[in-house]
N, C-alpha and C positions, 0 to 999 in steps of 0.2 A: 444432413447437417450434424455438426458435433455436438457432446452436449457441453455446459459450461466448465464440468467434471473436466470430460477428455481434453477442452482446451488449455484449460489451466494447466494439466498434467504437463500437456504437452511442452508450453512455458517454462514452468520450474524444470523440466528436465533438461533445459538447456540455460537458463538463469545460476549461474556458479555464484553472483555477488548475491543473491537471495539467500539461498542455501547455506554459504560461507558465514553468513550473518543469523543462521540457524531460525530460520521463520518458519512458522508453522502455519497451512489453513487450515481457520476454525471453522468457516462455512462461505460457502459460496451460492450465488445466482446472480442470473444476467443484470449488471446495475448495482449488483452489491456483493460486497467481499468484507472476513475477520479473518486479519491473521495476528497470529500472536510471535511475541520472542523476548529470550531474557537477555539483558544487558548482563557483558561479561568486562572481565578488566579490559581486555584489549581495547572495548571500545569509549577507553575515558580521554579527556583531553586534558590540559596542563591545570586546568582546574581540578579535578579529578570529578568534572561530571561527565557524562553521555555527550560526545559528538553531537551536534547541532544535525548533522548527516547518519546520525542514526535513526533517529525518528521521521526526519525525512525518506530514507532509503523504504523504510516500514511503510510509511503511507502512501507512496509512489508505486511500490508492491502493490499495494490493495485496490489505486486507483489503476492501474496496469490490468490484474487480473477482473477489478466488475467490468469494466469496459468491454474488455476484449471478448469476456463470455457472452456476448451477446451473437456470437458468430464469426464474426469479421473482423480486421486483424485494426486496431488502433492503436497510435502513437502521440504522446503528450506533445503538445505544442506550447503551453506555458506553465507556473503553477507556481501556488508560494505557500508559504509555510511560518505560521506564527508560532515561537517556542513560549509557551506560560507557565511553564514550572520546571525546574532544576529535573533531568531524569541522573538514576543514580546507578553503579554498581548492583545487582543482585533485583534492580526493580525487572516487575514482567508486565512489557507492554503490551497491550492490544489496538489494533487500528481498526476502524470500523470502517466503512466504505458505504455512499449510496449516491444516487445518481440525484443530481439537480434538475438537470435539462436536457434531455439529447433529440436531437433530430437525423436528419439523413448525413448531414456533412461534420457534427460536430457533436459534443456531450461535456457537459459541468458538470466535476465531481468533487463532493464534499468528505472529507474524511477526519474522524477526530482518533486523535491516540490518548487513554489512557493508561491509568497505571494498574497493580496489581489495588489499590484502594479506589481505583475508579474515578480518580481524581483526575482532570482533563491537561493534560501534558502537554498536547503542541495542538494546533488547529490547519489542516491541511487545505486548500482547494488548486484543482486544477483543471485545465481542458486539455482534451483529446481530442485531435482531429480520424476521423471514422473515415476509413479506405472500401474501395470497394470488392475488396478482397475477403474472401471466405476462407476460415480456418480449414 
């Protein structure tokens, strides 16, 4: 069996919309994931703050990578995303990642993104439905 390491690697080695958007992991295990990243101009909207789909994109990453380290390959089947604070140019965000609930067919996952002040930016959750496919 892989460890959560190898799968994740394996992941971001073929995730180009991850990497493009310059995420880093902070730490990983099975159920739980930190990745970080700075907002850059490109991704300002006509407001000039952070895309609604950047912090999204971050916390989908996180819940994508705790899931999946658990061996076996899952795929999000809903998820939504509350934005509560303006993200800006030059902020560095981190998404945290941890598991609610999971069983054999399915897992809740909660992730919150903050700022470089620690301040709570967007509120993520979602579910992944769990295949029976080993990485």
């Amino acid at each position: 069996m892989k460890t959560p390491d190898e799968i994740v690697g394996m992941m971001l080695s073929g995730d180009a919309y991850s990497k493009a958007l310059g995420m880093q992991l902070e730490s990983l295990e099975a159920g739980n994931c930190v990745l970080r990243m700075k907002v850059v101009e490109h991704m300002v909207n006509g407001f000039n703050i952070a895309h609604g789909g950047i912090t999204y994109a971050l916390a989908d990453s996180a819940m994508a990578f705790a899931s999946n380290a658990h061996g076996v390959q899952c795929v999000s089947i809903e998820t939504a995303i509350s934005h509560i604070k303006k993200v800006q140019v030059g902020d560095d965000l981190r998404a945290s990642c941890s598991t609610l609930s999971r069983n054999r067919k399915a897992g809740i996952y909660e992730v919150k993104v903050t700022n470089q002040s620690e301040e709570l930016v967007a509120h993520f959750k979602g579910t992944v439905l769990i295949s029976d496919r080993a990485w």
